[in-house]
C-alpha positions in Angstrom: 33.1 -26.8 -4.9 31.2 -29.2 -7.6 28.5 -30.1 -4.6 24.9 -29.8 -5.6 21.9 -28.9 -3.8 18.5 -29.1 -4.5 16.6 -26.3 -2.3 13.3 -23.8 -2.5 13.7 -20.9 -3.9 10.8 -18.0 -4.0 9.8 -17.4 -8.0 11.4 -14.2 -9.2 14.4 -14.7 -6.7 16.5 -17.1 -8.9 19.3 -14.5 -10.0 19.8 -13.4 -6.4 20.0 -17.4 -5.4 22.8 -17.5 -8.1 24.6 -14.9 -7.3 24.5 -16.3 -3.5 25.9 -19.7 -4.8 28.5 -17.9 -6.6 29.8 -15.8 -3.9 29.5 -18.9 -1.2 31.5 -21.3 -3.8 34.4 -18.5 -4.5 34.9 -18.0 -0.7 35.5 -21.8 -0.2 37.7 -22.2 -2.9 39.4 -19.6 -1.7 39.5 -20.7 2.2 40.2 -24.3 0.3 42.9 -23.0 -1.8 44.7 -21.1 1.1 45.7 -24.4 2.3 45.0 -23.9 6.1 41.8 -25.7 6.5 40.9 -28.9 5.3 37.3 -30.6 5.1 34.4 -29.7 3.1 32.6 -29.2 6.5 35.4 -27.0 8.1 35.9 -25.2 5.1 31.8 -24.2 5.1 32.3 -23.6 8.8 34.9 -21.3 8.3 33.1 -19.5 5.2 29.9 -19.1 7.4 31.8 -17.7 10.1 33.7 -14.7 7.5 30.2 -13.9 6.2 28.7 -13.8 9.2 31.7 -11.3 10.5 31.5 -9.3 7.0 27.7 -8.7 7.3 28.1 -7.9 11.2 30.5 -5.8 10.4 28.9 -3.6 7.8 25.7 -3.7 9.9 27.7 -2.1 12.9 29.2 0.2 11.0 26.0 1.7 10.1 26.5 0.4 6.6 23.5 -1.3 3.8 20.9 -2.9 5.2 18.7 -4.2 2.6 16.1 -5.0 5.1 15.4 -1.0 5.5 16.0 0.0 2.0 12.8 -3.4 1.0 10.4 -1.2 3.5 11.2 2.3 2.0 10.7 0.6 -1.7 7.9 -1.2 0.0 6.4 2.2 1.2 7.1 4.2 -2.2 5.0 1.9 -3.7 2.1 2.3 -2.3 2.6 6.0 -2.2 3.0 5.7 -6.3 -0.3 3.6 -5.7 -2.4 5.7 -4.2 -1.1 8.7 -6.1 -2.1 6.9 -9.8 -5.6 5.8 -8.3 -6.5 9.2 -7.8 -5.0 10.0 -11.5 -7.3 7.4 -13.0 -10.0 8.9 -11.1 -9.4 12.1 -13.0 -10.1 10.9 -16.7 
């Protein structure tokens, strides 16, 4: 909502970061543009509180959660690890 904000961000992460900012500033315009709350504050308040229900909602629901999906990729790659040590071991 033409704010800025200057704030850390793990190397490698930026496209995620945007896409964050992108979904956080369409859903206050949108909470802005419905006319019912007024206030940048409010209006973030409100926003925070739809996420927040979205993601608790999905999570209930036994729907993505990219925490589990990080460890399985997490554990595939050390499978795929191991498995093209013992390849190199080979030749």
């Amino acid at each position: 909502m033409g704010r800025q904000f200057r704030i850390a961000c793990p190397p490698g992460q930026e496209a995620e970061l945007l896409r964050a900012v992108d979904y956080l500033d369409r859903k206050m315009r949108e909470i802005r543009d419905s006319g019912k709350v007024v206030g940048v504050e409010r209006i973030a308040v409100m926003v925070a509180l739809n996420i927040t229900y979205e993601l608790l909602a999905l999570q209930g629901s036994g729907g993505f959660d990219i925490e589990v999906y990080r460890r399985r990729i997490a554990a595939m790659e050390i499978a795929i690890d191991q498995a093209l040590s013992r390849q190199d071991e080979l030749f």
